[in-house]
Every structure is written in C-alpha cells, then in structure tokens.
FIKOL-999703 format. One record per residue (C-alpha): residue in three letters; x negated, y, z. Coordinates in steps of 0.5 Angstrom, whole numbers. Layout:
BEGIN
+------+-------+-------+-------+
! code !     u !     v !     w !
+------+-------+-------+-------+
!  ALA !     X !     Y !     Z !
...
+------+-------+-------+-------+
END
This chain:
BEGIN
+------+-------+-------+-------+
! code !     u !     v !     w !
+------+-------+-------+-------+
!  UNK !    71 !   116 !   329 !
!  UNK !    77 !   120 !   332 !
!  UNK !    77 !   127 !   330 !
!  UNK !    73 !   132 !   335 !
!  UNK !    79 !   136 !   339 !
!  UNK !    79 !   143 !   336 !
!  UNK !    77 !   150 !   338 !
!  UNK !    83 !   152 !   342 !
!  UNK !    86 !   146 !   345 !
!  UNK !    88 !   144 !   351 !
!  UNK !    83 !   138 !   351 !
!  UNK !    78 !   137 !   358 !
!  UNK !    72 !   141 !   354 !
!  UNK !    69 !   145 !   359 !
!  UNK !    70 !   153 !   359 !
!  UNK !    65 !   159 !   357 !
!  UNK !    60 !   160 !   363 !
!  UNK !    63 !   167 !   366 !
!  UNK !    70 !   164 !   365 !
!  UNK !    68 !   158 !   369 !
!  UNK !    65 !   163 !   374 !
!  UNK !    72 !   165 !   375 !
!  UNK !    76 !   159 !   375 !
!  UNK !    71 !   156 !   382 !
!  UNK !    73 !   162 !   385 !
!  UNK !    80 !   162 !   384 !
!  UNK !    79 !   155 !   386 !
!  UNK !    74 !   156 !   393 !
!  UNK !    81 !   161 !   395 !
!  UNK !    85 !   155 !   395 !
!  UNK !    81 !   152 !   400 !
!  UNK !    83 !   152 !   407 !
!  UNK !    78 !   150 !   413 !
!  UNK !    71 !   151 !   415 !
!  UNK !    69 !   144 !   413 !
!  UNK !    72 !   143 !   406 !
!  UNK !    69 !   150 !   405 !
!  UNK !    62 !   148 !   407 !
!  UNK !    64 !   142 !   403 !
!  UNK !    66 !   145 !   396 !
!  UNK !    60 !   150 !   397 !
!  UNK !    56 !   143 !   397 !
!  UNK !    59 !   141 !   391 !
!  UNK !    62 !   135 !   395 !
!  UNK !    69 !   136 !   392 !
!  UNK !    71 !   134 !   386 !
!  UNK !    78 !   137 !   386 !
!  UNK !    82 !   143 !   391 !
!  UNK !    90 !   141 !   392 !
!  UNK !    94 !   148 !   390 !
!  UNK !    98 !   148 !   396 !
!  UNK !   104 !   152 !   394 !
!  UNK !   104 !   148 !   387 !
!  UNK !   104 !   141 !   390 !
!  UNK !    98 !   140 !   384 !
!  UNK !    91 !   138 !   384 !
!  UNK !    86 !   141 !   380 !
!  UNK !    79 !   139 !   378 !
!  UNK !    72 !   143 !   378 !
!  UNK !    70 !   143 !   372 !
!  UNK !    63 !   139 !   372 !
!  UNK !    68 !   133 !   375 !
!  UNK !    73 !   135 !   369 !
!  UNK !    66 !   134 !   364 !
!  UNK !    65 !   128 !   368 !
!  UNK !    72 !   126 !   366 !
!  UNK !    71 !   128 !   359 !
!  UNK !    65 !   123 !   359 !
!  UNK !    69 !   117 !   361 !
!  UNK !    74 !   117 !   356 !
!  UNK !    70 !   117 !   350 !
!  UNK !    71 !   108 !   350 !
!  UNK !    78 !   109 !   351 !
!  UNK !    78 !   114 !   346 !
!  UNK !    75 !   110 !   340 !
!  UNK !    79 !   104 !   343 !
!  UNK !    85 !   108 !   341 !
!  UNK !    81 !   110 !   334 !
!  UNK !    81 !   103 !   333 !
!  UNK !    88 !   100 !   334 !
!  UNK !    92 !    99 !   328 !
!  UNK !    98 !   102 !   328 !
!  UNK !    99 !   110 !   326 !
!  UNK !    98 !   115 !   332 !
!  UNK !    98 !   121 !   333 !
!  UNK !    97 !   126 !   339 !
!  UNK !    99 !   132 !   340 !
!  UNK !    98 !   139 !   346 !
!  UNK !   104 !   142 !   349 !
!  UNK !   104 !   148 !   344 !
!  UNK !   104 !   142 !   337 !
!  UNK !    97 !   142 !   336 !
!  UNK !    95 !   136 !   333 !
!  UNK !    90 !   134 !   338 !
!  UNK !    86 !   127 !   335 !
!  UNK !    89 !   122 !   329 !
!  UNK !    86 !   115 !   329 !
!  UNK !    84 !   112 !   324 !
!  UNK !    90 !   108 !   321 !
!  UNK !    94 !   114 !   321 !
!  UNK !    88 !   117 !   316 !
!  UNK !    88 !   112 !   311 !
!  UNK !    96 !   112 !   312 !
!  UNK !    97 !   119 !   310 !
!  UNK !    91 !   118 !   304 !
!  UNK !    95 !   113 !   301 !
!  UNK !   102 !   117 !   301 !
!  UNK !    99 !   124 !   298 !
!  UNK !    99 !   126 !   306 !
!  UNK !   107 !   126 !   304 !
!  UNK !   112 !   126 !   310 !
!  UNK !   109 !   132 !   316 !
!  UNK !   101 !   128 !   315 !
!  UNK !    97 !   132 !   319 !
!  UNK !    90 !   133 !   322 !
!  UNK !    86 !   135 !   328 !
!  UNK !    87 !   143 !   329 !
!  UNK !    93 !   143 !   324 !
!  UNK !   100 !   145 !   328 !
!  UNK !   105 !   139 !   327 !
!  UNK !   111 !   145 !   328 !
!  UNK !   107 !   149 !   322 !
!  UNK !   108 !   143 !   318 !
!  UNK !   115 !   141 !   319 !
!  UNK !   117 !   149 !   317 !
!  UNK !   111 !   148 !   311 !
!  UNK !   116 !   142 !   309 !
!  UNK !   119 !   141 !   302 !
!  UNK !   127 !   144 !   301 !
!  UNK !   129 !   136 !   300 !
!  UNK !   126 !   134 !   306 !
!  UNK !   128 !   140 !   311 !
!  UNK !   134 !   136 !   314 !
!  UNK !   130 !   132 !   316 !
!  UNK !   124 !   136 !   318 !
!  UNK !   128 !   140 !   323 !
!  UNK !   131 !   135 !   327 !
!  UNK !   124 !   132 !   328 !
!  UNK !   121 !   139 !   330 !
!  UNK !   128 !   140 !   336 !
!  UNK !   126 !   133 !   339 !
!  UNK !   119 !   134 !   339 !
!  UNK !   120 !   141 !   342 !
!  UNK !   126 !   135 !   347 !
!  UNK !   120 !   132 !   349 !
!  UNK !   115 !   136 !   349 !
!  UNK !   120 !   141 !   355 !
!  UNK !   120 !   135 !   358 !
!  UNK !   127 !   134 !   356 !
!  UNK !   126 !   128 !   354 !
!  UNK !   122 !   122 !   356 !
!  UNK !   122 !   119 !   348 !
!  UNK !   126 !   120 !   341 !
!  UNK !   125 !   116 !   335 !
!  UNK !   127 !   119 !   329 !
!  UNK !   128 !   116 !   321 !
!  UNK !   125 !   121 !   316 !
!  UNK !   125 !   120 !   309 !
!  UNK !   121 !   124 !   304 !
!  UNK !   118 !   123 !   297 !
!  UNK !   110 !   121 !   296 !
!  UNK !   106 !   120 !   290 !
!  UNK !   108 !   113 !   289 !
!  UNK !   115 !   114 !   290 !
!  UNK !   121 !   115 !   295 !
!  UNK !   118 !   114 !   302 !
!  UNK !   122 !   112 !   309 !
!  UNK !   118 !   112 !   316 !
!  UNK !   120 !   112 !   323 !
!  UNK !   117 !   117 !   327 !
!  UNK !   117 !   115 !   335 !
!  UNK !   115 !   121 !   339 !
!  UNK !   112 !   120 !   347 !
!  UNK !   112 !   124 !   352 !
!  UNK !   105 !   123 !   355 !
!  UNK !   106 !   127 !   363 !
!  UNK !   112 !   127 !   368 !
!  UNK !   110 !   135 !   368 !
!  UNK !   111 !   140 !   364 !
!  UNK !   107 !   143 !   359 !
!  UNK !   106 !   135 !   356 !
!  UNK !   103 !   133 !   351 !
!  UNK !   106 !   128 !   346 !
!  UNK !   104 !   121 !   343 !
!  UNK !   106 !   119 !   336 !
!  UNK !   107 !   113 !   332 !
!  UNK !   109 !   112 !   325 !
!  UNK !   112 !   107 !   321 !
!  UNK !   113 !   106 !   314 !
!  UNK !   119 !   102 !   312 !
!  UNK !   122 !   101 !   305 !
!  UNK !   126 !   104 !   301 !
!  UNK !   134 !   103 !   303 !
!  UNK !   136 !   104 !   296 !
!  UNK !   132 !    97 !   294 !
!  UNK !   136 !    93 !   300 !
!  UNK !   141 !    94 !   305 !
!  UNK !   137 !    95 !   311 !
!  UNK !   140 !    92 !   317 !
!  UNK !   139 !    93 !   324 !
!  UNK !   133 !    91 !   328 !
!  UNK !   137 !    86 !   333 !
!  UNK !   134 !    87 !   340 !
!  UNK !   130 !    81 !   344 !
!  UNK !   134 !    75 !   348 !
!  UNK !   140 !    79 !   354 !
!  UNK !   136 !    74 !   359 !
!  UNK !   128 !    78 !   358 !
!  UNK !   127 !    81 !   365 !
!  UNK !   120 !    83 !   364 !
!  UNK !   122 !    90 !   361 !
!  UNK !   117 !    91 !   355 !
!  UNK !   118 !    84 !   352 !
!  UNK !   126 !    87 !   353 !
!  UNK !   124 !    92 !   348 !
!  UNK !   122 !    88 !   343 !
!  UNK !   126 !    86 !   337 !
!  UNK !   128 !    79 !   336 !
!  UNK !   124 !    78 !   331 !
!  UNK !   117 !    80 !   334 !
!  UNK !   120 !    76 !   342 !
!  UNK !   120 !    70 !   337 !
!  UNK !   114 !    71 !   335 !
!  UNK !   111 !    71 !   342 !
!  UNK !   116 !    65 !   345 !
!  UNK !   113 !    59 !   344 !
!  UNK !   107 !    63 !   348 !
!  UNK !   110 !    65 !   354 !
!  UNK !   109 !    60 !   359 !
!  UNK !   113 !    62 !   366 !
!  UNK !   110 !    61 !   372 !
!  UNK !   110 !    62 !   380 !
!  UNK !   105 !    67 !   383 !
!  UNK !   104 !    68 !   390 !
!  UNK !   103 !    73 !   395 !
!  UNK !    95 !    74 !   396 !
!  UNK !    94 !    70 !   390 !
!  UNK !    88 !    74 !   386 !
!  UNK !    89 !    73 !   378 !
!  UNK !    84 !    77 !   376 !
!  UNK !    77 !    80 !   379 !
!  UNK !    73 !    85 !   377 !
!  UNK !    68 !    82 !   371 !
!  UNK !    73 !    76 !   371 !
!  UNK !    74 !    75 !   364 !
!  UNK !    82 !    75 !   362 !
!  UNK !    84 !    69 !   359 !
!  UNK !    91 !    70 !   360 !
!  UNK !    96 !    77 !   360 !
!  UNK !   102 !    75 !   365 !
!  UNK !   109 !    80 !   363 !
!  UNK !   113 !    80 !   371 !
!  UNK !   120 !    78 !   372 !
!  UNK !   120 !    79 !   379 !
!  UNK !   114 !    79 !   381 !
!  UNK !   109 !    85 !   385 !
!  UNK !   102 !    85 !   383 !
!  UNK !    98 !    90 !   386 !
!  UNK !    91 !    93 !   382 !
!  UNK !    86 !    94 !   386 !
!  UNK !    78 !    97 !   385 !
!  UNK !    73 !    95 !   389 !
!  UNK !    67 !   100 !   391 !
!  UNK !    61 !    96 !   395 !
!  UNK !    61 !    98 !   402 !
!  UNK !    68 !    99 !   403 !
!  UNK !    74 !    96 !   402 !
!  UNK !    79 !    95 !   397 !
!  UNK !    83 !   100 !   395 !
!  UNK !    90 !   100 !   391 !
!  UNK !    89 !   105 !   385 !
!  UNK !    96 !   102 !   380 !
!  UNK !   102 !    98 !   382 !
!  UNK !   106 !    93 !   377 !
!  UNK !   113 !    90 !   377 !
!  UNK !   117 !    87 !   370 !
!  UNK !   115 !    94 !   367 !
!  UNK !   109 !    92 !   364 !
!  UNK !   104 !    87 !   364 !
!  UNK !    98 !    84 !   367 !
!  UNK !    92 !    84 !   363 !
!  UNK !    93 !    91 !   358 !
!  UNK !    86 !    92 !   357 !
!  UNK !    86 !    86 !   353 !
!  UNK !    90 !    90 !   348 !
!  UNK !    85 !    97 !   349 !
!  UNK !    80 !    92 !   346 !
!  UNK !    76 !    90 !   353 !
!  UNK !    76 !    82 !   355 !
!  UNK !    73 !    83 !   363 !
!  UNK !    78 !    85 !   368 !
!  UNK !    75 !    92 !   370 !
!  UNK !    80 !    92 !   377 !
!  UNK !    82 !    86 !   382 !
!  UNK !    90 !    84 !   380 !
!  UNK !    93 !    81 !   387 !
!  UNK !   100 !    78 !   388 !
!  UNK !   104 !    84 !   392 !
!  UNK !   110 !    81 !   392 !
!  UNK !   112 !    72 !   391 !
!  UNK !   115 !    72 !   385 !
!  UNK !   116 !    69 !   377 !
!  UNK !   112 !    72 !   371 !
!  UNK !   111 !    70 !   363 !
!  UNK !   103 !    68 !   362 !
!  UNK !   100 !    68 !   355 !
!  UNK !    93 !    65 !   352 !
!  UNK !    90 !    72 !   351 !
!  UNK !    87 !    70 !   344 !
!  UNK !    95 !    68 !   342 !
!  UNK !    96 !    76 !   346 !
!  UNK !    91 !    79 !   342 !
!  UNK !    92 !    76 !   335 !
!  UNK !   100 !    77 !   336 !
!  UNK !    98 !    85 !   339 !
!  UNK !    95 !    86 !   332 !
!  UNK !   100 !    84 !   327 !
!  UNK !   105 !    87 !   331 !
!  UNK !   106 !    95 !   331 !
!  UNK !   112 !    94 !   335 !
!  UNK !   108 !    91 !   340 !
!  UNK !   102 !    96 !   340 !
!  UNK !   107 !   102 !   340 !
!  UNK !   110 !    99 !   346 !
!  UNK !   105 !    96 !   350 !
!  UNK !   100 !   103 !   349 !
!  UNK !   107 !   107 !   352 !
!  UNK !   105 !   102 !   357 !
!  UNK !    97 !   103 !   358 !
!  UNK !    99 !   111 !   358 !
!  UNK !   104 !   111 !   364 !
!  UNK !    99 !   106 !   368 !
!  UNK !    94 !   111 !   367 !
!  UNK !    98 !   117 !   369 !
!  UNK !   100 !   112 !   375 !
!  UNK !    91 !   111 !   377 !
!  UNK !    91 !   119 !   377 !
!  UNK !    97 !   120 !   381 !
!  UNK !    95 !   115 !   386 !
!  UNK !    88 !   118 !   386 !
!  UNK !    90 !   125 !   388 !
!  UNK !    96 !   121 !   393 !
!  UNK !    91 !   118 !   396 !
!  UNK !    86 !   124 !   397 !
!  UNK !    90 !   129 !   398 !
!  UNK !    97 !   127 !   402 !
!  UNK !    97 !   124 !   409 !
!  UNK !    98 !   117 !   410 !
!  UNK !   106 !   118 !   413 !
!  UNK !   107 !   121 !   405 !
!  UNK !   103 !   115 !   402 !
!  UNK !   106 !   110 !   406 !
!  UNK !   113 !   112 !   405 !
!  UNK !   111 !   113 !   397 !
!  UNK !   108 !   106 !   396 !
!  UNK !   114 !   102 !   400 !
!  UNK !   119 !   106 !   395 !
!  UNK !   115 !   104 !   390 !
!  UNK !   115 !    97 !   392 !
!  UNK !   122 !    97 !   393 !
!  UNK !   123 !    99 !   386 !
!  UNK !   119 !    94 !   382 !
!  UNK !   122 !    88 !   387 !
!  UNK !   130 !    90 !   385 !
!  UNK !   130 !    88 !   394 !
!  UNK !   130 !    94 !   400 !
!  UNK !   127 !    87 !   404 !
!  UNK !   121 !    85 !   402 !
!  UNK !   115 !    81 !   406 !
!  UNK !   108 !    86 !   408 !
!  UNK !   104 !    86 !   414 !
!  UNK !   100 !    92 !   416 !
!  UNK !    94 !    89 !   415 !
!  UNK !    95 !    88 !   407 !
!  UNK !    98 !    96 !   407 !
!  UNK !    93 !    98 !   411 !
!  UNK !    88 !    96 !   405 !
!  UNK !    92 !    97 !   400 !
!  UNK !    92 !   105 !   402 !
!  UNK !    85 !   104 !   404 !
!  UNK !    87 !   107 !   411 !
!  UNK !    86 !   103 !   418 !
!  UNK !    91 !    98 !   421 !
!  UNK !    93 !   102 !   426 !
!  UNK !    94 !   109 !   422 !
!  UNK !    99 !   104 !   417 !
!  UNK !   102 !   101 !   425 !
!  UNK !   103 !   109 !   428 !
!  UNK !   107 !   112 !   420 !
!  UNK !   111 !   106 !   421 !
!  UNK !   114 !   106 !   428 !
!  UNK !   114 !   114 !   426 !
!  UNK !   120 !   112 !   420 !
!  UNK !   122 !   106 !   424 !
!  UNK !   125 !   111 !   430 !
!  UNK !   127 !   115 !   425 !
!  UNK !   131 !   109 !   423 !
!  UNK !   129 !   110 !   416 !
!  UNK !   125 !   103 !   416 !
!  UNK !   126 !    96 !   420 !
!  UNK !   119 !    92 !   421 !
!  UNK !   119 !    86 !   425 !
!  UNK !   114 !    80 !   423 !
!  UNK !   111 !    82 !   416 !
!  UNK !   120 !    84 !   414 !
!  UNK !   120 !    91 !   412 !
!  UNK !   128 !    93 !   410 !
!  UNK !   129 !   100 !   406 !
!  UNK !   135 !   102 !   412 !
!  UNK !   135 !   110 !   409 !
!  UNK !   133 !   110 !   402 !
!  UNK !   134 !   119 !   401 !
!  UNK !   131 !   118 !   408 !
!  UNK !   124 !   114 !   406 !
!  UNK !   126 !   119 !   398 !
!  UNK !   126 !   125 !   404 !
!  UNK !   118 !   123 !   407 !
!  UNK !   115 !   121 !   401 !
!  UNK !   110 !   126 !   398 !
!  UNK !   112 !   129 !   391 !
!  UNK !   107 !   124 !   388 !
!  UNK !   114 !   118 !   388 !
!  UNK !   118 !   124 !   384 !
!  UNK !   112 !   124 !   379 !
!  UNK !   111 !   117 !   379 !
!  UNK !   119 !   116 !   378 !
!  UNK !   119 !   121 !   372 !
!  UNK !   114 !   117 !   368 !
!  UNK !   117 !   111 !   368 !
!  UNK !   124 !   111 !   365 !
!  UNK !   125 !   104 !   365 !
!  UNK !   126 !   103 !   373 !
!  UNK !   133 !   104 !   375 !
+------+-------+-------+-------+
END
C-alpha cells in the first residue's frame, strides 16, 4: 500500500468544516451572474474560474470526489517497479511506492531514502560530510524544478550504504506548468565506477522521430526494435473504443490522434491530444488493459505500433522506460485537466484558437486538413459556433480555411486569441519545439 498523505500536506484531503465554510464563501464571491449563482447555491458547480487569476478552483465535495477517483491510479503507481517518489512544493514527501521502500531497506536507508511525512530538504542538510557535495546540488536542483525553473534534472549521487559504496542517479520531475509544483523522483542504482569504467549511455538511433522512443538509451530502443512495427493511420480511423481491449500500443511519428470520452446521450468530446510526443495506449503501462476513451486519427500520418504483451513485458524490465513513459502518463493528465477547464470555462473563439496551436504543434505543419464538422465535435460545441470563431480569425487574417484546408497565417496572432490554457499546456510538455 502506498503510504497515507501526512498531516499538513497539500494532498486533496478535504479541510476542517469552519475552514470549509470559508473557502465556499470566498468562492460564491467570485461567481458573477445570477443564474451561475443560483447554480452554485444548487450545488450544480463543481468549480468557480478566479477571473483575475485566470485559475479554476474546485469546491470541496468535488476535490473528495476527486481524491476518490484517484485511489487506482495511486495503487498503480504503488505497484510499478521502478523507485518513485513524490514530493510537495515545500519538499514534503508526500507518498513512496513499494520499490522505493524496499530499495531503501536494502541499503540501510543510505543515500537521502525518505518516507512519507519526512521533508526531502531536511534529509539533504541530515546528509553524512562525505556525501555533502552531492547533497547540496541535489537540494539546489530540486529547489530549480520545484520554482519552476526547470522542467527536469538528474543528478549522480554517490553515497556509502551497509554493504558498500553505492552509486544511484536521481531524476527529479516537475509535475505542473505552474508554480507552487510538485516534484516526481525516481532513483536508479548503479555499480560502483571504481570496479569499471562507466561509459556513457549511447542515445537511441538519430532517425526516431516519436520523442519518448527518441529518449531511450541505445541499448533499451534495441530491445524494442524488432517489435515496432511501422504502420499508416488515417483521419477518422478509430484505434480504440472505450471498453476495447488494447492489443497494441502505437508511438506517432507524424500522426495526430485525438482522445475522446464518450457520455451517453451526448456527443463525443475531445479531453487530450497526442502527436510524436507520447504514446497511444499509456494505460497498459498503469496496469489497465481496456481503453477507458475512444483514440481516433486527427491528422493522417506514420506511427510505430507494438503487441502489448511484448509492450508490458519490455515496460517492466526497463526503468528507463518506466521512468519515461510515467513522465508521460503525468503531462496526459495535466493535459485532461486543463482541457476540462478549457472546455468549461473559456468561450469557443479561445478554445478553437488553443486547439488549432495545439494541433500545429504536433503536426510540425501551420496547414492542416480539418472540417468544422470534426472541430465542432472535438470541442463538443455546434457546428455553426466553430463556423462564426473561425470567420472571426480568418477576418482577422489570422487563419486561411477553404474546403476542410486550415493554414496558420499569423502564429502570434492565433498565440494572441488563445486562452492561457496554450501557455500552460505548452509548459508541460518541453519536448514540443
């Protein structure tokens, strides 16, 4: 089990009932308008946009439903094999999985090993004299990422343990586009260099184009080669369903595949988008087999597509891998949360101009082949509401659109139109030029 978020975190457990009370009443201030108020005294509103922040913020019975949702995902993270550690803005380790644990048990909890409650800071400055180098260059780039300075750093750290002189590399994560973030740590043990001469880790192949393939070293994209077999998706081309079971996992090169969720009675609405920096099929690395969305072609295009048996198989004897893909799964979801305030908050000229930066961004292409029909659904609005936000940029001469061709004419303009939710989405993913 993962260990329980300690008093004092900033985990989503809900606050004492007076304290409560005054967070539902700063937050019925910010509401504007009769009908969203009556709505927010229904308790009809899961969350009220702070207008000066440009930030949502969500009541607390939705925050415990929140909280409630998690508790798969957050065994998932328990069971995976590679060490993982996550950490508050302030340094507090907030939970530890399972490997970590026994990893640190192993050692004699040398080399900075913590526990949930303990301050990751506090344990750098409680560091032995012979490992203080080490641990004071670790606590400055955790204080990098943690400021938002830095996206992610690894650092080489070498340190005594019971049995001998240990070496591991500790990458740490930044787990938010904004300030105050948390951190995600993973730590790899190594030998030590003094048995061997440690050569450097040659990168995968210069040709990868998928960006978490491109990441991995030569040996572990070797491993993964003979499995990937390259193949043509095309626009409307479903890949998944939800309740599908996923029999392959597909790495874009050039391809646009749009996530969608499916509510009965309503139409489909686009909640994450993917191009060569991720993966289709992620889940399978969480320890799900079913599709929980519909995973339909965007933009016509190459992709590597992998048997998800080979796919698990490789995931779990890898710690690169894990380390790369669970980076990954963090960004998607940052990416389902900032498009689900988008879509609630924002009105449909913003979240046509973000969606369409977004889709030029993956497809490398200010021309790409969309009608309004497809928008339409992918932002979950009218046809004729993607139709009027569209002539208004195309006037504006920011955009061209005939026949189902849109072509990106003023990209500081489109950048100008869009609402903050581009600029965050941007910051999370450091992989898109």
């Amino acid at each position: 089990m993962i260990d329980p978020p300690p008093p004092g975190s900033t985990g989503p457990v809900l606050a004492p009932n007076k304290t409560e009370v005054a967070f539902k009443a700063w937050l019925r201030r910010l509401v504007t308008g009769a009908a969203e108020l009556e709505a927010f005294d229904a308790g009809e509103i899961d969350a009220v946009m702070d207008r000066d922040s440009g930030c949502a913020h969500m009541l607390p019975e939705a925050q415990s439903a929140l909280h409630a949702s998690s508790r798969v995902p957050l065994s998932m993270f328990d069971a995976l094999p590679g060490e993982v550690c996550l950490l508050d803005a302030s340094g507090l380790v907030l939970m530890v999985n399972k490997a970590w644990r026994a990893s640190g048990t192993r050692h004699g909890r040398a080399g900075l090993d913590v526990r949930a409650g303990e301050n990751f800071f506090a344990a750098c400055g409680d560091a032995p004299e012979s490992e203080r180098t080490n641990a004071d260059a670790v606590a400055a780039g955790l204080r990098s990422v943690l400021g938002g300075l830095r996206q992610s750093l690894r650092v080489r750290y070498v340190c005594s343990s019971q049995r001998a002189r240990s070496i591991f590399a500790l990458t740490m994560t930044a787990t938010s586009a904004q300030v105050p973030v948390n951190a995600l740590l993973t730590r790899e043990w190594e030998s030590d260099p003094g048995l061997k001469r440690r050569r450097i880790t040659p990168a995968a192949p210069a040709g990868v184009e998928n960006r978490l393939l491109a990441a991995l070293p030569a040996k572990d994209y070797a491993r993964l080669e003979a499995d990937l077999e390259p193949v043509t998706v095309t626009y409307g081309e479903i890949l998944y369903d939800p309740g599908d079971r996923m029999r392959h996992v597909y790495f874009p090169d050039n391809c646009l595949v749009s996530l969608l969720t499916l509510v009965e009675g309503h139409r489909a609405l686009e909640v994450g988008l993917v191009g060569r920096e991720g993966m289709i099929g992620v889940r399978l690395a969480l320890g799900g087999s079913e599709s929980p969305v519909r995973a339909l072609v965007q933009g016509t295009g190459t992709a590597l597509r992998m048997n998800a048996e080979r796919f698990v198989r490789e995931f779990h004897r890898s710690q690169t891998l894990q380390r790369v893909l669970l980076q990954f799964a963090d960004r998607l979801m940052g990416q389902v949360s900032q498009t689900a305030a988008c879509n609630r908050f924002h009105v449909v000229d913003a979240r046509l101009a973000r969606w369409l930066l977004l889709t030029a961004d993956r497809m490398r292409s200010a021309t790409f082949h969309l009608t309004h029909g497809f928008i339409a659904d992918m932002l979950g609005v009218r046809r004729e509401g993607v139709t009027v936000a569209a002539v208004a940029l195309q006037r504006r001469g920011i955009i061209r659109y005939r026949r189902g061709n849109i072509t990106v004419l003023d990209r500081k303009g489109l950048e100008a139109a869009s609402c903050s939710c581009y600029r965050n989405l941007k910051l999370m993913d450091t992989e898109i030029p």
